[in-house]
C-alpha positions in Angstrom: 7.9 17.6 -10.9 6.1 20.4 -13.0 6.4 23.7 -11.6 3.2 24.3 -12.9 1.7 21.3 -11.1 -0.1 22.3 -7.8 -2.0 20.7 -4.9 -5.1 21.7 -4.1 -6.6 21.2 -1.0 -10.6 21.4 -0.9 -12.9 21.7 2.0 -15.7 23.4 3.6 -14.0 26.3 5.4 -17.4 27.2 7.5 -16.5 23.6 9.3 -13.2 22.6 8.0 -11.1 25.3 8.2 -8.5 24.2 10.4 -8.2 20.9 9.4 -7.5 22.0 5.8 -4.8 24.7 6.7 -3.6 21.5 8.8 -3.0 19.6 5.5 -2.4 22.2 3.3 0.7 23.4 5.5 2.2 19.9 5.8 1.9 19.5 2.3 4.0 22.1 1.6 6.6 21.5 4.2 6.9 17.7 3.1 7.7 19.3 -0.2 8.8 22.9 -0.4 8.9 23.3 -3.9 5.1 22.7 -4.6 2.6 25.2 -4.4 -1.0 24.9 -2.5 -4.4 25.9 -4.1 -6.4 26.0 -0.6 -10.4 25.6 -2.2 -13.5 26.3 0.1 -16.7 24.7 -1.2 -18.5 25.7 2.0 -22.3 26.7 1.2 -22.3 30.0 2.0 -19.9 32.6 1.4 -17.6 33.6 4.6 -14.9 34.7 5.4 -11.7 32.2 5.6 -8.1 31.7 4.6 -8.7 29.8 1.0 -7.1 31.1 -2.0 -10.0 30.5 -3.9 -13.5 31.7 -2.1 -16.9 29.7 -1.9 -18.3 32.5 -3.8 -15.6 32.1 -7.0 -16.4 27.9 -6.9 -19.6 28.8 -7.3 -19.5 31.3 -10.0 -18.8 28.0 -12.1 -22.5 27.0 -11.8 -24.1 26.8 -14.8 -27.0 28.6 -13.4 -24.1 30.9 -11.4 -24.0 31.6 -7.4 -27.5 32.0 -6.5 -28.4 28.4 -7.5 -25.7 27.4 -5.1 -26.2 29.6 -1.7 -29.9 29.0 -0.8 -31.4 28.0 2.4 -31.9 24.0 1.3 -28.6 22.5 2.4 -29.1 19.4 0.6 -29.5 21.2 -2.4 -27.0 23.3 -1.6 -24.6 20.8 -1.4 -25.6 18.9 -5.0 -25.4 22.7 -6.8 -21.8 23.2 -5.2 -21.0 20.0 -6.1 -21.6 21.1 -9.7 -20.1 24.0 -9.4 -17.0 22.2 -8.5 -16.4 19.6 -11.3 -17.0 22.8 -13.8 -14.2 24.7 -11.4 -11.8 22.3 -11.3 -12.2 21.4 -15.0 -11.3 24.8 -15.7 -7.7 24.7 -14.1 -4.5 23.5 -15.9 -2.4 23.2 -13.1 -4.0 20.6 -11.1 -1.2 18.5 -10.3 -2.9 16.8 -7.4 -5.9 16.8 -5.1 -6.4 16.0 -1.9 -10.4 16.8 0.0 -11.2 16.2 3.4 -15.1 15.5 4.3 -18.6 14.5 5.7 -21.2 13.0 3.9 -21.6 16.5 2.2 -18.2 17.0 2.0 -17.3 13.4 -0.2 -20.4 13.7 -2.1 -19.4 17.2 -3.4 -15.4 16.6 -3.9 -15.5 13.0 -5.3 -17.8 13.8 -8.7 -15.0 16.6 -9.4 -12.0 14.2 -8.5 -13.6 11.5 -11.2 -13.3 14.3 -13.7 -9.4 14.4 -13.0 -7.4 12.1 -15.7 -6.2 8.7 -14.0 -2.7 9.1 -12.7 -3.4 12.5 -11.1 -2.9 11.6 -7.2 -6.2 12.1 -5.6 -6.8 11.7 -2.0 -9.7 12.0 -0.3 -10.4 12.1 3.8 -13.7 11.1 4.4 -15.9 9.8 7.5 -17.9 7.7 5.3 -14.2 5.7 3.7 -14.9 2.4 5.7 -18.3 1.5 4.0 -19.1 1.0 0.2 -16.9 4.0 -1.2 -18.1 2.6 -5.2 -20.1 5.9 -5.6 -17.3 8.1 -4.3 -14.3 6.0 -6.5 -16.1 5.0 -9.0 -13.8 4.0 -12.2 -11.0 6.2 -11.3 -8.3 6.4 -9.0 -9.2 7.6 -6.2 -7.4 6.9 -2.2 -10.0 7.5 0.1 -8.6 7.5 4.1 -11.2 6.9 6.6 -10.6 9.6 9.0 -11.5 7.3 12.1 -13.2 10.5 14.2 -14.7 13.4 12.2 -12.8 15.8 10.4 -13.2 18.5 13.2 -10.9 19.7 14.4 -7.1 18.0 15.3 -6.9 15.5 17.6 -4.4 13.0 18.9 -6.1 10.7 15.9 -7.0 13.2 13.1 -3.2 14.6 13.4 -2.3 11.8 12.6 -4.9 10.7 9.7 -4.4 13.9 8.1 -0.6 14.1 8.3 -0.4 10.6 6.7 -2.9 11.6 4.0 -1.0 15.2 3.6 2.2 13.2 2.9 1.1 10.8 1.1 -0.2 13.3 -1.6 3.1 15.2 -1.2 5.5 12.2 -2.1 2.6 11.0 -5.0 3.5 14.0 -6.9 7.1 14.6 -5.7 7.9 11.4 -6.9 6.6 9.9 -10.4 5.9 6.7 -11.9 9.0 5.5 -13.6 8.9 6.4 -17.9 6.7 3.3 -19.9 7.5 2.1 -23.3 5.0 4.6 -24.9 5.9 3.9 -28.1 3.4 0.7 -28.3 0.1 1.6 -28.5 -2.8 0.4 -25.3 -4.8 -2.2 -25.7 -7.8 -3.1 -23.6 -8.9 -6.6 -22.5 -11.3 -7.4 -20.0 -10.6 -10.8 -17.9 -12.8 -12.6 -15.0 -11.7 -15.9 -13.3 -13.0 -18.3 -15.6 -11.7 -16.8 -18.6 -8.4 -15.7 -17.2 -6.7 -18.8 -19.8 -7.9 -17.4 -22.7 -7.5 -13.5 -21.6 -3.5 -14.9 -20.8 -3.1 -16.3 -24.3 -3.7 -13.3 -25.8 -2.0 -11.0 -23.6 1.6 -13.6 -23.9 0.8 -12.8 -28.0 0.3 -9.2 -27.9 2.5 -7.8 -25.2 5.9 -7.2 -27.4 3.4 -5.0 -30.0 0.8 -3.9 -27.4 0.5 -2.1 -24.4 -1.8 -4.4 -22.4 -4.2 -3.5 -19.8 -6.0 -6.0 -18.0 -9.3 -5.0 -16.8 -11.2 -7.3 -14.0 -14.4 -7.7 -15.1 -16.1 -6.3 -12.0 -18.6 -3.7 -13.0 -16.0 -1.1 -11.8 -13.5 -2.6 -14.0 -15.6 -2.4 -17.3 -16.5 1.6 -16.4 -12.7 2.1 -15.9 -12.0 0.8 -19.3 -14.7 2.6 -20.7 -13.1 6.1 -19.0 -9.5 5.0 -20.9 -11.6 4.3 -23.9 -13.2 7.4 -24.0 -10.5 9.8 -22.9 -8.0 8.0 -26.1 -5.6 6.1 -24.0 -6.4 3.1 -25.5 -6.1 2.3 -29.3 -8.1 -0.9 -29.5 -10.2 -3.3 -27.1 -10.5 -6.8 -26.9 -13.7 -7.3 -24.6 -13.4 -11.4 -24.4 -15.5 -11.3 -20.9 -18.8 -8.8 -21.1 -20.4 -11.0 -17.6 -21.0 -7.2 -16.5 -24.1 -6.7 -19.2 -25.4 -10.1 -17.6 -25.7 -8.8 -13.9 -27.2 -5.7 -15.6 -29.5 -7.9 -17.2 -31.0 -10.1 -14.5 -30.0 -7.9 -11.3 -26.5 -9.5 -10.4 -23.7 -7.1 -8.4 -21.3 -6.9 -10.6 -23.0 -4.6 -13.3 -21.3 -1.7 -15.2 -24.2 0.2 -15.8 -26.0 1.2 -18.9 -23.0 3.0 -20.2 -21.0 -0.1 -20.9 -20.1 -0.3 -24.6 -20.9 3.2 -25.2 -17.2 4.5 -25.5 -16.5 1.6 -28.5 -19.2 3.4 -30.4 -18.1 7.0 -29.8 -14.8 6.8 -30.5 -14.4 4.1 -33.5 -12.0 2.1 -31.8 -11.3 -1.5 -33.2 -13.3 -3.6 -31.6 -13.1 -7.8 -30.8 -15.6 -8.6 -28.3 -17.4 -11.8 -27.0 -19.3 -14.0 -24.7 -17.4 -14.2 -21.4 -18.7 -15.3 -18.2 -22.3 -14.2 -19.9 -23.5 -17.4 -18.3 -23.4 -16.2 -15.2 -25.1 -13.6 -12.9 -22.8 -12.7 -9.8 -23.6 -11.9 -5.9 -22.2 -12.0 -2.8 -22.7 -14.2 -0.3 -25.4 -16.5 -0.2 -27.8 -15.2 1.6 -27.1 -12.0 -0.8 -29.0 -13.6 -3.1 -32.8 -12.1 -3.6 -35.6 -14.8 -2.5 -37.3 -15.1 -5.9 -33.9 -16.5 -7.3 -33.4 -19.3 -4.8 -34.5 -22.3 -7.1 -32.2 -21.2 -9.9 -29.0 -23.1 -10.3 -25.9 -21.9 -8.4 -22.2 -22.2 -7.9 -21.1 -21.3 -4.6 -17.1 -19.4 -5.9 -16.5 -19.2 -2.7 -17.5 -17.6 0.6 -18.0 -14.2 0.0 -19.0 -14.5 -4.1 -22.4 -16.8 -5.5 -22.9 -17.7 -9.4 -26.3 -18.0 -10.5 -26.8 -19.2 -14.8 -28.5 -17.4 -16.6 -31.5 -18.6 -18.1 -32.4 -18.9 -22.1 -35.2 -16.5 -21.2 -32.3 -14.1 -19.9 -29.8 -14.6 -22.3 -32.0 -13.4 -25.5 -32.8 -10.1 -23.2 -28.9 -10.1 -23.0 -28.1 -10.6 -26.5 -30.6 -8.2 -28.0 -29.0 -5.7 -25.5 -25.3 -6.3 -26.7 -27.0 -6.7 -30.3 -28.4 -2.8 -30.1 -25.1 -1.0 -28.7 -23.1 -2.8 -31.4 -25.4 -1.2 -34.5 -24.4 2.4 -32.6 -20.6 0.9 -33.3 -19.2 2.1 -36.4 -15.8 1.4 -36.1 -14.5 -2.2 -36.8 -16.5 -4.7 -35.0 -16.3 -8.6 -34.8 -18.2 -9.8 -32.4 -17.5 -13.8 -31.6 -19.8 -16.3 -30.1 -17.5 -19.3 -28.8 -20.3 -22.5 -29.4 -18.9 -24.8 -27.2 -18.8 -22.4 -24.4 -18.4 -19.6 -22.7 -16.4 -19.7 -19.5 -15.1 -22.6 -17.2 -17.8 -23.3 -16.0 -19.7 -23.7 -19.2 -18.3 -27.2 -20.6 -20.4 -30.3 -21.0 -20.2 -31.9 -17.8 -20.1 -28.5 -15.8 -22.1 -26.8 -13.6 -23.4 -24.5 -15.6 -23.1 -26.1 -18.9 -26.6 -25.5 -21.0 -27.3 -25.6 -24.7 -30.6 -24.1 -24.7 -29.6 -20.9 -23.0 -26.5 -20.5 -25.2 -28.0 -20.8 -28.5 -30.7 -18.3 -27.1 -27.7 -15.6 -26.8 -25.9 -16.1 -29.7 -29.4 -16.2 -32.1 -30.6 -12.9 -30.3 -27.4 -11.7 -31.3 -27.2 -12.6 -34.7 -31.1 -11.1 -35.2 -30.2 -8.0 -33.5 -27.4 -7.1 -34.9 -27.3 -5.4 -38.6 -24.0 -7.1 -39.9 -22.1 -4.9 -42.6 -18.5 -5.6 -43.9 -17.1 -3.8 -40.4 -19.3 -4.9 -37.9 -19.8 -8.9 -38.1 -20.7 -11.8 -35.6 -18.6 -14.7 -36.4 -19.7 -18.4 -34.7 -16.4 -20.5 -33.7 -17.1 -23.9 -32.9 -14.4 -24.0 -30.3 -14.8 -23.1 -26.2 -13.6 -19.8 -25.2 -10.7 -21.0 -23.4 -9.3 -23.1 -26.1 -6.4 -22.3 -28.0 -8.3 -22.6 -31.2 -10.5 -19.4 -30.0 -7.6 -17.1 -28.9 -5.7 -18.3 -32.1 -8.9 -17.0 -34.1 -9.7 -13.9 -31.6 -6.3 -12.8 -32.0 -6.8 -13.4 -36.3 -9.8 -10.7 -36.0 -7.8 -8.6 -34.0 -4.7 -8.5 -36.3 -7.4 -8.0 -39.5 -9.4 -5.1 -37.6 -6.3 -3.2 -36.2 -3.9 -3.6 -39.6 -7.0 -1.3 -41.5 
């Protein structure tokens, strides 16, 4: 462990206070040797046992303290939360993080944890950890404990919540991840379900050069990738399945946002992208699906997951979109369109097998984007899962990545 590495243990102190000496203290008696940063965020200054004061978090507002403590506790809470990511973006020793929270609370601590480099242990206590915690995780690595009853006070359940939370952040940063083969450089690949044999191929061909990370393409997975992109842990991407720009698209749940691409084009990296899953639109259950979809054409994955195609009428607004964020790419592009198909589903005789939408994508594509000797779109007359398009995916690769 680095003697410089520390944990820091944020809270409101106004509220919090004893549940955070609680931690902090267990912490360091799990594992002597570490030292405690105890952090109040609470929206007023007081009073309290922190090492670092509500009124020093929020001298790192942009607009300083006086934007932070005002009588609008909403607002309050958003302008600490600022205050906070510049604070703990400021400090080199931050060798883990642990918050305990509300719904203020989370929504102040998690937007500074997400600034924290992945591999940094991060745990956050929260009342809200058994709902839809995608806002508060977001692409990063964040453990969030539900804390069962409210962090207030300790309790014959919250001693225990706590204490397992407290330890758990104690032995993540007493004890490291064994040492990786850093000497090969990281690759990015993004994979779904139906193009998992192509995605395989090309991993069993790159893995004794490359370092290869697998990304699920789940809307979540494509922003992670993006944060390793963008941060220069990964040397080159090979985005075979971009199904996250279709549910961005048409409305579907599995969508990376607007951002998605926007790291390829900032940094340079080689880039070999293509037409996964792009035929399909992804929900959840059902009766998840909105009513003015319900005479489209669906697959039924299973249970809990619902594939709706995309339409030709969709897949030009798709390809123009893909089209514009590769002309902000200036590092080596090829872009591939696989003409017999696109995922498994997508084979003549399949469920969502359809000519007409396909050849809308790959022609919006083609119009849209401004092709120069590093940045192409390439048609292969081969399905995406075929051995002929990994042989040719990995050919572009090799090409792009030797320069």
């Amino acid at each position: 462990m680095n003697k410089q590495s520390k944990a820091y243990v944020i809270g409101t102190c106004d509220t919090k206070e004893v549940d955070l000496i609680y931690v902090r203290d267990l912490i360091a008696s799990a594992n002597p040797e570490l030292d405690t940063v105890l952090v109040d965020i609470s929206t007023r200054p007081i009073e309290c046992a922190a090492d670092v004061k509500a009124i020093e978090v929020a001298m790192h507002h942009p607009d300083g303290p006086s934007s932070v403590f005002i009588d609008d506790r909403g607002l309050a809470v958003k302008e600490m939360g600022r205050a906070l990511e510049t604070f703990i973006s400021t400090r080199s020793d931050v060798g883990g993080i642990i918050g305990l929270g509300g719904s203020g609370g989370t929504g102040m601590i998690a937007p500074a944890m997400q600034t924290l480099p992945i591999g940094i242990p991060k745990i956050l206590v929260s009342t809200l950890a058994s709902g839809d915690v995608s806002a508060y995780v977001g692409p990063c690595d964040i453990n969030m404990f539900h804390s069962v009853t409210d962090v207030a006070g300790i309790n014959r359940v919250s001693s225990k919540v706590l204490a397992n939370a407290a330890h758990a952040l104690a032995g993540m940063m007493r004890w490291k991840a064994p040492e990786m083969d850093m000497e090969r450089d990281a690759v990015a690949l993004t994979m779904f379900g139906v193009t998992t044999t192509c995605v395989l191929s090309l991993v069993e061909a790159l893995e004794k050069e490359w370092d290869c990370l697998v990304f699920h393409a789940t809307g979540t997975g494509g922003r992670s990738m993006e944060k390793l992109v963008a941060q220069g842990d990964v040397s080159a991407v090979i985005d075979i399945t971009t199904t996250e720009i279709c549910d961005l698209i048409i409305g579907g749940m599995l969508s990376a946002g607007e951002g998605r691409l926007d790291s390829i084009a900032q940094t340079g990296v080689p880039y070999v992208g293509s037409c996964g899953a792009l035929d399909m639109a992804n929900f959840w259950g059902r009766d998840t699906v909105p009513a003015h979809f319900k005479d489209r054409n669906f697959y039924i994955h299973n249970e809990q997951v619902t594939l709706m195609r995309s339409t030709a009428d969709e897949a030009e607004k798709i390809g123009v979109w893909i089209g514009r964020k590769l002309n902000n790419c200036n590092g080596p592009v090829r872009f591939l369109l696989p003409e017999l198909g696109m995922s498994a589903l997508d084979v003549e005789g399949g469920p969502f097998y359809d000519i007409e939408a396909n050849a809308a994508l790959f022609r919006a594509i083609e119009d849209t984007v401004v092709q120069t000797d590093n940045r192409q779109v390439i048609r292969i007359n081969y399905h995406i899962n075929s051995k002929e398009f990994a042989v040719i995916a990995l050919k572009n690769f090799k090409e792009i990545t030797a320069k």
